[in-house]
Structures are given as structure tokens and as C-alpha cells.
C-alpha positions as CSV (number, residue, x, y, z in Angstrom):
1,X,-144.8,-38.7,-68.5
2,X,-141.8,-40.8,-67.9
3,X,-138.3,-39.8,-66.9
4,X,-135.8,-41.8,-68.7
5,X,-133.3,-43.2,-66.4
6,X,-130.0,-42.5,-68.4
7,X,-127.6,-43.4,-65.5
8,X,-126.6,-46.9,-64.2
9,X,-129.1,-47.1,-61.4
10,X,-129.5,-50.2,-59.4
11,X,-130.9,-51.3,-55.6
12,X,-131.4,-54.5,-53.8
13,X,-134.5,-57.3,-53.4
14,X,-135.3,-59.0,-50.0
15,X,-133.6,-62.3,-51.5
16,X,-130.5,-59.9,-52.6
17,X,-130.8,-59.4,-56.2
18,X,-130.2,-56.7,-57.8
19,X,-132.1,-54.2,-60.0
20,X,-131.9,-51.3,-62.7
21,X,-134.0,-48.7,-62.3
22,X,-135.0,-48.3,-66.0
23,X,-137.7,-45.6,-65.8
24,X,-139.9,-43.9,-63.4
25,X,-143.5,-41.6,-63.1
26,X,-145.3,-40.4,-60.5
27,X,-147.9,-44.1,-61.2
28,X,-144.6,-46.5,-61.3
29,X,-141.7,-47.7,-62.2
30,X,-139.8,-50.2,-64.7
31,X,-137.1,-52.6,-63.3
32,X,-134.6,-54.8,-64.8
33,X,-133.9,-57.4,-62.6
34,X,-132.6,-61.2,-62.5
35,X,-135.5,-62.6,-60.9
36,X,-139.3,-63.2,-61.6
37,X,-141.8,-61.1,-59.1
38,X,-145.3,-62.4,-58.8
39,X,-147.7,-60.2,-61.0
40,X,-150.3,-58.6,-57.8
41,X,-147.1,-59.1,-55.3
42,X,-147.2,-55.6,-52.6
43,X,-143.5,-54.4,-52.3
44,X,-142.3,-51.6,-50.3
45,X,-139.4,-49.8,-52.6
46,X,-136.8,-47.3,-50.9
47,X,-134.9,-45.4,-53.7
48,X,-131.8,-43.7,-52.2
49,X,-130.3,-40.9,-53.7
50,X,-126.4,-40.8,-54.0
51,X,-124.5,-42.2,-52.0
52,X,-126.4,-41.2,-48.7
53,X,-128.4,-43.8,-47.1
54,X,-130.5,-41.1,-45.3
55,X,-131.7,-39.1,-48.3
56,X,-134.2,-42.2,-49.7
57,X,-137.6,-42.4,-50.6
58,X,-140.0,-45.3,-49.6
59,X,-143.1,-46.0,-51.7
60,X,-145.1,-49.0,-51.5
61,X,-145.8,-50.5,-54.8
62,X,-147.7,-53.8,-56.6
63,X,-146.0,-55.7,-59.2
64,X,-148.3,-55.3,-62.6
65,X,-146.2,-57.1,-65.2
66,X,-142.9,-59.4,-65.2
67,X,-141.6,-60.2,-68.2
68,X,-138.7,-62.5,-69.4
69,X,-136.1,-60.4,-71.4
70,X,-133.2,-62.2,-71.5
71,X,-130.4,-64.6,-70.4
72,X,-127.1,-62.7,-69.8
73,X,-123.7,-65.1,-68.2
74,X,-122.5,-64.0,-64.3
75,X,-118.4,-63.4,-64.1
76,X,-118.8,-67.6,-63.7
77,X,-120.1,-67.9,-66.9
78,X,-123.5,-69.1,-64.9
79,X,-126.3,-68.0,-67.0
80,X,-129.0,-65.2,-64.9
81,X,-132.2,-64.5,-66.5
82,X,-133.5,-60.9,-67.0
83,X,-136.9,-59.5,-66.4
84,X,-138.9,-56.8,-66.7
85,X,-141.0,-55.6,-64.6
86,X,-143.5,-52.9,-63.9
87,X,-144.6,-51.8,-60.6
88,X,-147.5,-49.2,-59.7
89,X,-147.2,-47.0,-56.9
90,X,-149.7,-47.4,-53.9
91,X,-151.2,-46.1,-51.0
92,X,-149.6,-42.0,-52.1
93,X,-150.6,-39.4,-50.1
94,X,-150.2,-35.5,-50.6
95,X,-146.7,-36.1,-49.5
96,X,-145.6,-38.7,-51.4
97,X,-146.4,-37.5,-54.5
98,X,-144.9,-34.2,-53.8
99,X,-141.7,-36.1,-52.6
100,X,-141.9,-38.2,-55.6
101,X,-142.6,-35.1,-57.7
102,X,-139.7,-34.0,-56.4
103,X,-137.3,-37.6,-57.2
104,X,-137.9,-37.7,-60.6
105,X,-137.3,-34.2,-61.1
106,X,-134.1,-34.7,-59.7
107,X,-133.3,-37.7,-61.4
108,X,-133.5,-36.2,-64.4
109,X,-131.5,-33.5,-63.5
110,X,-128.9,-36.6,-62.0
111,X,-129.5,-38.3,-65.1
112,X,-127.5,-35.4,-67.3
113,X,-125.0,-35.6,-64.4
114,X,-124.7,-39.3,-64.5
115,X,-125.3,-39.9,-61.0
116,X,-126.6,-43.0,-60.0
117,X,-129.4,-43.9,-57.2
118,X,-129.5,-47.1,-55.5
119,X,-132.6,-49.3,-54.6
120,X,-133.9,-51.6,-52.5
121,X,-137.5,-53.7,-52.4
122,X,-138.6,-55.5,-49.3
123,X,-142.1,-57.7,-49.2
């Protein structure tokens, strides 16, 4: 089952886009984000929780579908194109999934809170 991300949650590509955490499982996760990713693409993705940089979680994952949403208009007026995309977590160990287990039970605890948690992906 999904957790349904109900706070503004957002993190960081390589190339220094931004993204919304939409939702998340222990297989994946859903992002928003202004820039195509390459449907088989490996990412490493570090979600930090609050505000502290430390407290983060680091799961490798592969891009399974990018989607065009839409085209929203930057504080320029400069138009940014919206994808979707889904990514599938790889390479878990006991650990990880406990540690993940753990994240998205938080999150949904944050989520009531409105919290947010920050992200980043790296190649």
C-alpha cells in the first residue's frame, strides 16, 4: 500500500531541479518534477527528514515511467514542463526495508503534522 504524501515535500536532481514527493511504498516512489528522466535510468535518492541533513535515507532506485503532466509559468512567466515519474526501489536489503518501513510510517504520521521532507537524486 501507498502512503499519500499530504505535505509539500520536495528535494533536488544532480542538474538542480526540483521535485515533489507525491507518494511512496516500500517498491517506489512517484515524483513530480520539471524535467524528463530516462525510463531504465539508476538513481540513487536521499530523502531527508525535517530539517536535519543527517537524519536521510538513501535508496537506489530505476526510473520505470516519466510522464508529461503539464506546463506551469516560473515567477518569469518562463513556461517549465511537469512530469511524472515513477521510480522502483533497488538493490534493498533487510535494512533498508526496515529503514524504509520505518520512513513511510513516519511520513504519514508527518503528513497529519504537515511536516515536510526534502529530497535529493544523484545518477
Amino acid at each position: 500500500p501507498r502512503a499519500m504524501v499530504g505535505v509539500d515535500i520536495k528535494g533536488t536532481l544532480s542538474v538542480l531541479s526540483r521535485f515533489k514527493l507525491v507518494d511512496i511504498s516500500n517498491k517506489g516512489a512517484k515524483l513530480k518534477i520539471p524535467q524528463r528522466l530516462s525510463i531504465g535510468s539508476i538513481y540513487k535518492v536521499r530523502f531527508v527528514k525535517g530539517d536535519n541533513e543527517n537524519n536521510s535515507i538513501v535508496l537506489r532506485c530505476k526510473v520505470v515511467r516519466s510522464d508529461f503532466l503539464k506546463t506551469v509559468f516560473g515567477r518569469k512567466g518562463e513556461p517549465i514542463p511537469l512530469f511524472s515519474v515513477g521510480v522502483r526501489f533497488i538493490e534493498l536489503n533487510d535494512d533498508l526495508i526496515q529503514e524504509l518501513k520505518l520512513f513511510i510510517a513516519k511520513e504519514e504520521v508527518r503528513s497529519r503534522m504537515t511536516q515536510a521532507t526534502k529530497g535529493f537524486i544523484e545518477p
